[in-house]
N, C-alpha and C positions, 0 to 999 in steps of 0.2 A: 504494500500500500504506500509505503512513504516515497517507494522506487516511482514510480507510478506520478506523486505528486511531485517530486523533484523534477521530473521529466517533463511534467508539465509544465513548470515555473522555467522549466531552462527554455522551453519552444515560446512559455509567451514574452521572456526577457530577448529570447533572439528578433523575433516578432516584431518587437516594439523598436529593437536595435535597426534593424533592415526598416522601419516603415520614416523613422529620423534620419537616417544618413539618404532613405531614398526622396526623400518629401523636400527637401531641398532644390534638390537636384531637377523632380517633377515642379518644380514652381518657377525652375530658370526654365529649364530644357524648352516648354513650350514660345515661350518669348524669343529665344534663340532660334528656333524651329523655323519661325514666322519670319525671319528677317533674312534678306536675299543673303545666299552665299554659303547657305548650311548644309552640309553634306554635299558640298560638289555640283552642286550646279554654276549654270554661267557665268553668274556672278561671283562664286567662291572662287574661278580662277585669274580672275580679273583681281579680288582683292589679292591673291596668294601670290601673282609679280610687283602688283605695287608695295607690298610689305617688305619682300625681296631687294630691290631695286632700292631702297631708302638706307642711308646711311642711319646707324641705332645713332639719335643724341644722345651723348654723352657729353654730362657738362666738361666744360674744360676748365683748367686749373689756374689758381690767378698767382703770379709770382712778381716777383722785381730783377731786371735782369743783372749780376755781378761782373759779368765780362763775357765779349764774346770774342770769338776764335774763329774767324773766316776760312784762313786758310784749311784748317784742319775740319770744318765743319762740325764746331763744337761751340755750345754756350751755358754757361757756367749759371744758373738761377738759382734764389729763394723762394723756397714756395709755400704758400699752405697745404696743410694733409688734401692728400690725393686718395680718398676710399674705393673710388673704382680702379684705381691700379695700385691699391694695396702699398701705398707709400703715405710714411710719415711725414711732415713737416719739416723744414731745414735747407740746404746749401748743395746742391751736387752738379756735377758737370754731365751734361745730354750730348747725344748723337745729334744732329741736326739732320732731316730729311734732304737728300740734293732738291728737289721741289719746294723747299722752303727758305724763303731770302733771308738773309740776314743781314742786307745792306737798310740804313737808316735807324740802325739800333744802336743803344752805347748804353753803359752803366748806367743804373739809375730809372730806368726806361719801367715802365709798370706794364705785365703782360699778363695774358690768358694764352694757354696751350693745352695742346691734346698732346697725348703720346700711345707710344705701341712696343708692346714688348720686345725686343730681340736678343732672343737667350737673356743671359744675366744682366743685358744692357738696355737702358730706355731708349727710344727714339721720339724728338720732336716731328709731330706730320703736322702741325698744325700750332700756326704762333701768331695772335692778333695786339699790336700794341695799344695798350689802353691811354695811352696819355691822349 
């Protein structure tokens, strides 16, 4: 007998588990259902290049530049924490992109930049002066 009610307390706890995590889900799903582009129709591959095709913004980082290094295609900044590339705050010397000028800058100069990993080293692809 107590087998019997255990068994039953566990189907109606599963019951009530399954009808919460589904009821959710049944409350988006039809609104999503309803709007062009759900499950592969025309629409959904019209959105799935232009999603493609779009560079991710990613904010860029704002520093002050300390020196730069033309020849070598290097520029030395301070910058504040960079959490999307997982860098602290402080002073360090960048790769500089060959597509990225570095004529009209000098010490002192207040910038925003983007970077991209390479191996152990950062690269600047992207350097906007803010003054």
């Amino acid at each position: 007998m107590t087998i019997t009610y255990r068994f039953r307390a566990f189907c109606l706890g599963m019951l009530l588990l399954a009808t919460t995590v589904a009821s959710p889900l049944a409350i988006v799903s039809p609104a999503r259902a309803m709007s062009p582009g759900f499950f592969g129709d025309a629409a959904d591959s019209d959105t799935a290049t232009a999603a493609t095709t779009e560079e991710p913004a990613t904010p860029l980082v704002s520093g002050k530049v300390v020196a730069v290094d033309a020849a070598r295609g290097r520029i030395t900044l301070e910058f504040r924490p960079a959490p999307q590339h997982f860098l602290e705050g402080g002073t360090r010397i960048f790769d500089v992109a060959k597509s990225v000028p570095l004529k009209g800058l000098s010490a002192g100069d207040k910038v925003r930049f983007d970077l991209e990993r390479n191996g152990k080293r950062y690269v600047v692809t992207r350097l906007e002066n803010s003054n």
